[in-house]
C-alpha positions as CSV (number, residue, x, y, z in Angstrom):
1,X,106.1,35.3,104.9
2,X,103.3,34.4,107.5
3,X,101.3,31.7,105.0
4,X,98.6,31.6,107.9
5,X,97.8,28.3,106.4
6,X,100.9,26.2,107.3
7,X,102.5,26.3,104.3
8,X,106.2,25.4,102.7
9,X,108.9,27.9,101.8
10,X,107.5,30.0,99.3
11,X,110.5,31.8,96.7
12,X,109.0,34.8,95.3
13,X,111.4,36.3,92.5
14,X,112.2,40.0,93.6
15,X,114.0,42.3,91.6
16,X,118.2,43.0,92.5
17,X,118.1,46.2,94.5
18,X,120.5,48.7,94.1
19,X,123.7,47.3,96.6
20,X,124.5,51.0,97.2
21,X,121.5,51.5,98.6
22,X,118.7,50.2,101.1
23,X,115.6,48.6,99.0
24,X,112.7,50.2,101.0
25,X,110.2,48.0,98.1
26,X,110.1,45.4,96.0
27,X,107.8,43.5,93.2
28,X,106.5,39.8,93.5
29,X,106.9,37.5,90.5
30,X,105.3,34.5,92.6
31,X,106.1,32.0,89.4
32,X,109.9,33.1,89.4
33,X,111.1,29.6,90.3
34,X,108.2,27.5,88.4
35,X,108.3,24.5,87.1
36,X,106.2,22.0,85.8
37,X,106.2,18.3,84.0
38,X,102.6,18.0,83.6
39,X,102.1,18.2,80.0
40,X,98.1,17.7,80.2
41,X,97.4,21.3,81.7
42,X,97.1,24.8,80.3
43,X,99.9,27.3,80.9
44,X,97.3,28.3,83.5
45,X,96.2,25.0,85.1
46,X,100.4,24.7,85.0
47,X,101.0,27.1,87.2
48,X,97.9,26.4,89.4
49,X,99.7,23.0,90.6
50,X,102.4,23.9,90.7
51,X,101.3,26.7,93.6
52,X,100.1,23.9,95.1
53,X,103.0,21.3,94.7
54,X,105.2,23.6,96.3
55,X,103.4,26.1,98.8
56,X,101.4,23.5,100.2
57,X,103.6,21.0,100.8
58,X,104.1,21.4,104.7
59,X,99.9,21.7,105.1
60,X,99.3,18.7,102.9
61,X,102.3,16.7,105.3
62,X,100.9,17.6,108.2
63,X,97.2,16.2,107.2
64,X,98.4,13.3,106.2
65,X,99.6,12.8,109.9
66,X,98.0,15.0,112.2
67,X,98.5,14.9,116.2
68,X,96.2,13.6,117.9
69,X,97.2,13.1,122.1
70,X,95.1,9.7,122.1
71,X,95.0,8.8,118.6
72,X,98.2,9.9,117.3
73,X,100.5,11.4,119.4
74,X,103.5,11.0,117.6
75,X,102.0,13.1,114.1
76,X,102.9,16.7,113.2
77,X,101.8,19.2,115.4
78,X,100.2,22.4,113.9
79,X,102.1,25.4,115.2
80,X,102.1,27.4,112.0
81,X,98.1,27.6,111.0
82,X,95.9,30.3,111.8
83,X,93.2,28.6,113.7
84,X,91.8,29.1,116.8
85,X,90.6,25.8,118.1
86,X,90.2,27.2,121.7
87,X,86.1,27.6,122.1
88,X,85.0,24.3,120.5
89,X,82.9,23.4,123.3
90,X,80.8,27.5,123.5
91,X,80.7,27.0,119.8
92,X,79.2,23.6,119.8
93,X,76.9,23.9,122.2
94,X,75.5,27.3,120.5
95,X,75.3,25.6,116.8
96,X,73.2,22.9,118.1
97,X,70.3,24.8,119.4
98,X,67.3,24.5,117.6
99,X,67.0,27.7,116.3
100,X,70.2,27.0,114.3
101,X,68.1,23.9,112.8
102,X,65.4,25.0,110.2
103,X,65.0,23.8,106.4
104,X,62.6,25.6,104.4
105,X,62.4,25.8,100.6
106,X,64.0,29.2,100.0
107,X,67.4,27.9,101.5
108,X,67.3,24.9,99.2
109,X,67.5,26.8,96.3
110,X,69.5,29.3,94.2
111,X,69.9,32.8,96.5
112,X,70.6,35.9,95.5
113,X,74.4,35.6,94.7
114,X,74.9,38.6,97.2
115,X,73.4,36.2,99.7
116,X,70.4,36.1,101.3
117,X,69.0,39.8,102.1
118,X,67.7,38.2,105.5
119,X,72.0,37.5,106.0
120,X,72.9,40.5,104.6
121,X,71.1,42.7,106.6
122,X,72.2,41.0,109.8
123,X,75.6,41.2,108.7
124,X,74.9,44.9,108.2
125,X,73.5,45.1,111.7
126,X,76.5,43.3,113.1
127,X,79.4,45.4,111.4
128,X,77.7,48.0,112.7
129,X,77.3,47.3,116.4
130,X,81.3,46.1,116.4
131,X,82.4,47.9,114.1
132,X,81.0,51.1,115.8
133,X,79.9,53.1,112.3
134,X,79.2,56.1,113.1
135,X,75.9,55.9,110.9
136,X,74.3,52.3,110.4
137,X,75.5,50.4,107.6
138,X,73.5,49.1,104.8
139,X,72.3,45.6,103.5
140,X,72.7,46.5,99.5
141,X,76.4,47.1,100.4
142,X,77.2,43.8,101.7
143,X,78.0,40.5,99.8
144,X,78.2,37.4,101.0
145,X,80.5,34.4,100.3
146,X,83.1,31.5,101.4
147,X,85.5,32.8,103.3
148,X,88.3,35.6,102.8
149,X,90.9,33.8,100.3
150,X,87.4,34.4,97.9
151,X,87.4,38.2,98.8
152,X,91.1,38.1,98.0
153,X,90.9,36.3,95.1
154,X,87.5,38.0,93.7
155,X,88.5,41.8,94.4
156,X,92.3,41.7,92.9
157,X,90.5,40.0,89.9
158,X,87.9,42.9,89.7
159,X,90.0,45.6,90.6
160,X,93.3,45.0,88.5
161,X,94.2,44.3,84.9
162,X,96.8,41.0,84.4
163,X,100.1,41.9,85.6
164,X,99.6,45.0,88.1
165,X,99.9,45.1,91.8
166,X,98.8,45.8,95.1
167,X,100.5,47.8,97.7
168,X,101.2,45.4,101.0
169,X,103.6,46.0,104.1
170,X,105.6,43.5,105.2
171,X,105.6,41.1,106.7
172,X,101.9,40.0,105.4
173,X,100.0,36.7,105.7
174,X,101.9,35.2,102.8
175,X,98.7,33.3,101.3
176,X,97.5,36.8,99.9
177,X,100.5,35.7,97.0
178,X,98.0,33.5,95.8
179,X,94.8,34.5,96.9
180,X,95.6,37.6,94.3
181,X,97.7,35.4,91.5
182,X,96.0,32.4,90.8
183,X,92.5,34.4,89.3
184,X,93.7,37.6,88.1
185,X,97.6,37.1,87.5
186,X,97.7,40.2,90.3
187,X,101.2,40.4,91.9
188,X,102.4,41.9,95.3
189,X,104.4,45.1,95.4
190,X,106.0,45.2,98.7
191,X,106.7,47.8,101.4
192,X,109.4,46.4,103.6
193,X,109.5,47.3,107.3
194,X,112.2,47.3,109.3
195,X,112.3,45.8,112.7
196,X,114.4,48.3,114.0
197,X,113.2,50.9,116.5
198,X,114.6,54.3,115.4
199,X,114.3,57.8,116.3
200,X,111.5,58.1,113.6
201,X,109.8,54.3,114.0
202,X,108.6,53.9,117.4
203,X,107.8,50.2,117.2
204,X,109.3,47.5,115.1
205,X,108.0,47.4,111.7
206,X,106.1,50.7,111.8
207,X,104.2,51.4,108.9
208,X,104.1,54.7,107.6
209,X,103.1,57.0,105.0
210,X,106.4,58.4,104.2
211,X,107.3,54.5,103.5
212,X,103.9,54.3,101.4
213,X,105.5,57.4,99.3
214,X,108.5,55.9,98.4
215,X,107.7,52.6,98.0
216,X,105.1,53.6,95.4
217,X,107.0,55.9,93.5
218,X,110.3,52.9,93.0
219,X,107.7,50.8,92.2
220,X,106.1,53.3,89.4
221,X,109.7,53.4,88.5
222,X,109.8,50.0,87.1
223,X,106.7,50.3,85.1
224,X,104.6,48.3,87.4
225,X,101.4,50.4,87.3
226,X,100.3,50.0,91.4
227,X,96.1,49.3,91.8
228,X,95.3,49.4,95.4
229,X,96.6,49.5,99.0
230,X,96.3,46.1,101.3
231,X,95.8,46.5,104.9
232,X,95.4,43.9,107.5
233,X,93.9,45.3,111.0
234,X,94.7,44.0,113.6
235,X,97.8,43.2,111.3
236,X,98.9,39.2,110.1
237,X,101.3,38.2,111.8
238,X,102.3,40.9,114.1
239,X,99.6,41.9,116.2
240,X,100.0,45.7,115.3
241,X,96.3,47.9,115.6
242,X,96.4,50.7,113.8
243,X,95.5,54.0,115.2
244,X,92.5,55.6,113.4
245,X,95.3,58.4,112.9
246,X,97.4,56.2,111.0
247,X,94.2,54.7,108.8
248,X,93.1,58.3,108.2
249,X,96.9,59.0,106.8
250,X,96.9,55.9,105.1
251,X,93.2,56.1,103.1
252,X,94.3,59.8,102.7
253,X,97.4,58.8,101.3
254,X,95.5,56.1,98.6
255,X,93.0,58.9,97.8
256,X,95.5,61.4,96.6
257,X,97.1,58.6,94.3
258,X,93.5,57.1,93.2
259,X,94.2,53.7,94.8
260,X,91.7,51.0,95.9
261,X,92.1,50.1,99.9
262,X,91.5,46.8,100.6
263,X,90.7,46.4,104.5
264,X,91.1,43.2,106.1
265,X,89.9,43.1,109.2
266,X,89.1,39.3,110.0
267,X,90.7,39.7,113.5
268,X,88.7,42.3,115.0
269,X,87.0,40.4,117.7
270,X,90.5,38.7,118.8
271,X,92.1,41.9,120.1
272,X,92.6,40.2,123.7
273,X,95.3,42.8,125.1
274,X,93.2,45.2,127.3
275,X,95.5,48.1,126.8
276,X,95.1,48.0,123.2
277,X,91.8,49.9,121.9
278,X,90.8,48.7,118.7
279,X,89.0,50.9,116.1
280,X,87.8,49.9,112.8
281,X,88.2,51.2,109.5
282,X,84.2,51.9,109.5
283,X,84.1,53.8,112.5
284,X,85.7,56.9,111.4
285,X,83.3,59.9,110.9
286,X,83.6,59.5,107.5
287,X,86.2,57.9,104.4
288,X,88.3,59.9,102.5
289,X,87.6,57.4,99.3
290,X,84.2,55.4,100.0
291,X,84.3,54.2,96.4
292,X,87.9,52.9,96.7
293,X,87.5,51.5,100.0
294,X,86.7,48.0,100.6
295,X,86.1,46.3,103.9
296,X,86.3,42.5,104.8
297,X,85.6,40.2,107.7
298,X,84.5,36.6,108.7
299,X,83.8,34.1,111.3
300,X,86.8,31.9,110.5
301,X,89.2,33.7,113.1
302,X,86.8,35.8,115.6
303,X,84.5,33.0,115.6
304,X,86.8,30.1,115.4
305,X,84.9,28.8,112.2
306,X,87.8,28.4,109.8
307,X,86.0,25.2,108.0
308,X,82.3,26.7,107.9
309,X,83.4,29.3,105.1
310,X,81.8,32.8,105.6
311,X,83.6,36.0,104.5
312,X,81.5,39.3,103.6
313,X,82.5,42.4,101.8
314,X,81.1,45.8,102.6
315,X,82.1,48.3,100.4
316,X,79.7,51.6,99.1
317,X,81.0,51.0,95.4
318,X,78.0,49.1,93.5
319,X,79.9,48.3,90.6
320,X,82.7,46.5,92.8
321,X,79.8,44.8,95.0
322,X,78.1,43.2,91.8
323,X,81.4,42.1,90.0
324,X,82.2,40.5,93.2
325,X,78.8,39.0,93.9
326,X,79.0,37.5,89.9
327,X,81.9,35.7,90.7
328,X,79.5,34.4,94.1
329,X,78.2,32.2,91.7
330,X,81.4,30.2,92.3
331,X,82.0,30.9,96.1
332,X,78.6,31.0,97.3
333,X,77.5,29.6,100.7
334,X,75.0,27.2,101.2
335,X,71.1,28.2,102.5
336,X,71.5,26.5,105.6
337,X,75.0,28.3,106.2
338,X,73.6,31.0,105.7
339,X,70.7,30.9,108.2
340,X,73.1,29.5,110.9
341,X,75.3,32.6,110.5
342,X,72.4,34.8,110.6
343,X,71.1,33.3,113.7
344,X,74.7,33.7,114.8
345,X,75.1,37.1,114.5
346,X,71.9,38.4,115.6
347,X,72.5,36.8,119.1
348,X,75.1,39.4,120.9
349,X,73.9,38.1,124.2
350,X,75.4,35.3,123.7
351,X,78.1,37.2,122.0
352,X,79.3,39.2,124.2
353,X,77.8,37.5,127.5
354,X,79.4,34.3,126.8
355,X,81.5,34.0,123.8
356,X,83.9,37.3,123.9
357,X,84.9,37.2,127.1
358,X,85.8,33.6,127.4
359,X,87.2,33.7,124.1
360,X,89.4,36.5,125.0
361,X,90.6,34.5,128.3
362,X,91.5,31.7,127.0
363,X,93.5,33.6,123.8
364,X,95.2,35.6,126.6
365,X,96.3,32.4,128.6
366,X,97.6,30.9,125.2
367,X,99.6,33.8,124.3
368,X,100.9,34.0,127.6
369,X,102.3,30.2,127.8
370,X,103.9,30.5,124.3
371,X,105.3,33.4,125.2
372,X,106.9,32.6,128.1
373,X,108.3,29.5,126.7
374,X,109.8,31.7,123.8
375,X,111.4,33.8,126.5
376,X,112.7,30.6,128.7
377,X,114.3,29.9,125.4
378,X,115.9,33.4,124.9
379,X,114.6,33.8,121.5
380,X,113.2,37.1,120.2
381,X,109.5,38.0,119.2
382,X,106.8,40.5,118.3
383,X,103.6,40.3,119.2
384,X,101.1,43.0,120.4
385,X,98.2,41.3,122.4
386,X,95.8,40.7,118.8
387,X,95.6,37.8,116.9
388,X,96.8,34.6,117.1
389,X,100.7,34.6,116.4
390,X,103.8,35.4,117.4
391,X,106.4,36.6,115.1
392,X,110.0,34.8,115.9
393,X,113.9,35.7,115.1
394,X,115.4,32.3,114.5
395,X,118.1,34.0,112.7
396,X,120.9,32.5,115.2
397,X,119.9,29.1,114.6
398,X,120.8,29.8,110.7
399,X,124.6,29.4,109.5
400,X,123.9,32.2,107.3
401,X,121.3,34.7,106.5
402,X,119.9,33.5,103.2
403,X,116.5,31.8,102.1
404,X,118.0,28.8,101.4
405,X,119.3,28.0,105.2
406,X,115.9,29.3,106.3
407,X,114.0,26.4,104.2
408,X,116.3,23.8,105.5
409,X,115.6,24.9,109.4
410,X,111.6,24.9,108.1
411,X,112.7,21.4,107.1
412,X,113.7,20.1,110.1
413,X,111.3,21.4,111.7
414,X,108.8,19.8,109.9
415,X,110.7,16.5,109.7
416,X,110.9,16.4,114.0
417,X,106.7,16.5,113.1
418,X,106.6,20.1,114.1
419,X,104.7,22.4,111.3
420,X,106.0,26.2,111.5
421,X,104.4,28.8,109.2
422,X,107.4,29.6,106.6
423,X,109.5,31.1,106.5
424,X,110.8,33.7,109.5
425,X,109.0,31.9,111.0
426,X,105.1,32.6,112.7
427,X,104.0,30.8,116.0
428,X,100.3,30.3,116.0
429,X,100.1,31.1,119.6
430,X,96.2,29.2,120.1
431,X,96.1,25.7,121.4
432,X,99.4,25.1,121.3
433,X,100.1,21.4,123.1
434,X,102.4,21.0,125.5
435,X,104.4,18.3,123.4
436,X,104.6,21.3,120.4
437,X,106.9,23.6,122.6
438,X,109.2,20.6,123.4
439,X,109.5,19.7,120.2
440,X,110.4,23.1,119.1
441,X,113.1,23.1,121.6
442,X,114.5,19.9,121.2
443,X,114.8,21.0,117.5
444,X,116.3,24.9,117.8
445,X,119.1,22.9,120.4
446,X,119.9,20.3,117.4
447,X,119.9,23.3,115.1
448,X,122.2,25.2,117.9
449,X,124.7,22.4,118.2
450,X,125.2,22.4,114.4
451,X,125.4,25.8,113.7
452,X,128.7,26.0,116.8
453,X,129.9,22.9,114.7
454,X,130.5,24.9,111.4
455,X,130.2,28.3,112.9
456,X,130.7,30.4,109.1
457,X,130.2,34.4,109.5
458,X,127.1,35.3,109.6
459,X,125.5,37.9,107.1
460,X,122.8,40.4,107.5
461,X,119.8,41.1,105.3
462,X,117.1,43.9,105.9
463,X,114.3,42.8,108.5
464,X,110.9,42.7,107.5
465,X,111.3,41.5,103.5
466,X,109.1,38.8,102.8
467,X,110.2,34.9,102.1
């Protein structure tokens, strides 16, 4: 799993498939392999650690010794977080200026937990210029609030009872486990992709609503009632842009078994591959579902703001847009945020004069030097010109295909200071320093020289399932 967030070898439990035949799904049970000592916390607050004992164990190393090229160049480097860090100096210079840089008394105190309507209708505005709706979007459907692990968190726990699931394709940014878990005790159901290209799959790990069918109905068939439909567009961690064919099929295919879709589309702006042509799920004519259909974005990836914390919601269902917007009350933004992003967003000049096109340039060139280094190395990858990672095969570096040998090469990695999201490993293709690809060499030819050492046989396991 992509955990977007640099995070150790997560061990979902998955149910046995049947060995006589391929497992096209499965069900997460992220507590499968819990344990805990600490006596003093609820069954709950339990669990809660222990998510973050183990999961966050390679994000919490690598900030306690962080590279630095002056300051520390011999700490971790980064190669496994989400994070564009490529437009610090456009993005400074713009959050400076003094229009950014106002304190009156209505920001200083408690807001509408939707946010701000001045916010809310320039979010409106914005979704709607790059979003291309085909009718302008409206204020009263937008809320507000920190970030998109919040949206997670806040629509499984308003949408689902304790113990049912969401759809999601895999491979998926892994941190979704427990975005949706840690609230509303909301698991995964998984539709695993293949990374095969067949007669019927014209790209590796196509997504399609035949795959949707059956995926649901195995899943029904082990009494794990099925909520809502995730989608990620541009998709975490492969790149892929869905066709507004395919998201037509897919909301059609949600509709007809009454399922909420939950669009993410934080990577919108950070399609940098000309020859791809973006559309979003709000600029189709019209939704098959508008009431199940919920839409999310935020600066953290387009805008490079990861640690400024702004995530909206648009979604034409009032009941889900006030449930959400109580739980605001707890991952609200700050007045001041709030008029910075505002200002923000109302300025596409600057936008799209200045910040998309260098943006884009500089993504590009990134993508291009990891890339290239991937390919000097002779190591396959997937990646479709969106986004800001590169999904790796390092299954020849492992003596055999199981979870187990994958966590002990995300273990050297990590002890050569080199962070790699876990496990199948992600490249974060942005700022990536030069020192970071040697490293990862130097560390696949150990793991090469090993594996010719002991040389067992090697077994296969389907592509695409999520570790």
């Amino acid at each position: 799993m992509d955990s977007g967030s640099g995070e150790g070898p997560q061990r979902e439990g998955l149910r046995k498939p049947d060995p006589k035949l391929p497992k096209l799904y499965g069900v997460g049970d992220p507590t499968a392999a819990f344990f805990s000592d600490s006596s003093c916390l609820s069954s709950r607050g339990r669990v809660i650690k222990w998510f973050w004992d183990s999961a966050e164990e390679g994000y919490r190393t690598y900030h306690m010794d962080e590279y630095e090229e002056d300051r520390n160049p011999g700490g971790i480097i980064n190669l496994g977080t989400s994070e564009n860090k490529l437009c610090f100096d456009l993005l400074s210079r713009r959050l400076t200026q003094d229009d950014m840089l106002r304190v009156e008394p209505s920001l200083l105190q408690y807001p509408d937990w939707r946010g701000h309507l001045f916010l809310r209708e320039e979010v409106a505005k914005f979704l709607s210029f790059y979003c291309k709706s085909p009718e302008p979007l409206k204020p009263e459907n937008v809320v507000v609030l920190n970030g998109c692990a919040s949206l997670f968190s806040s629509l499984a726990t308003v949408l689902c009872e304790t113990g049912e699931a969401l759809l999601i394709p895999t491979p998926y940014y892994g941190a979704i486990t427990q975005h949706v878990y840690l609230y509303g005790s909301v698991r995964l159901a998984y539709v695993y992709l293949d990374s095969e290209v067949t007669e019927l799959d014209t790209r590796p790990f196509q997504l399609t609503v035949e795959k949707l069918e059956m995926a649901l109905h195995g899943i029904n068939s082990e009494g794990v009632k099925v909520k809502g439909l995730i989608l990620i567009n541009p998709q975490n961690p492969l790149g892929d842009v869905y066709s507004p064919e395919e998201l037509w099929e897919f909301l059609g295919f949600a509709m007809r078994h009454k399922l909420h879709v939950i669009v993410d589309e934080v990577y919108m702006l950070s399609v940098f591959e000309e020859s791809l042509e973006y559309r979003s799920v709000l600029s189709l004519e019209r939704l098959p579902d508008p009431q199940r259909t919920h839409v999310m974005w935020a600066t953290s990836k387009d805008f490079g703001m990861s640690g400024l914390r702004f995530g909206t919601l648009y979604t034409e269902n009032q009941h889900v847009a006030t449930a959400v917007a109580s739980l605001c009350r707890y991952h609200g933004l700050s007045g001041l945020v709030q008029h910075q992003m505002a200002q923000l967003l109302q300025d596409h000049d600057w936008i799209n004069d200045v910040y998309l096109p260098e943006n884009h340039a500089r993504l590009k060139a990134a993508h291009t030097y990891v890339s290239e280094e991937l390919r000097a190395i002779g190591l396959p990858f997937v990646s479709r010109g969106a986004g800001f990672f590169i999904w790796v095969d390092l299954r020849k570096y492992l003596r055999k295909s199981t979870f187990e040998e994958e966590a002990l090469l995300w273990r050297k990695f990590l002890d050569n200071k080199v962070l790699l999201s876990s496990a199948a490993s992600v490249l974060m293709a942005p700022h990536v320093p030069f020192p970071g690809m040697q490293r990862f060499r130097q560390v696949l030819e150990a793991q090469s020289q090993e594996a010719e050492d002991t040389s067992p046989q090697q077994t296969q396991e389907p592509s695409g399932q999520p570790r």
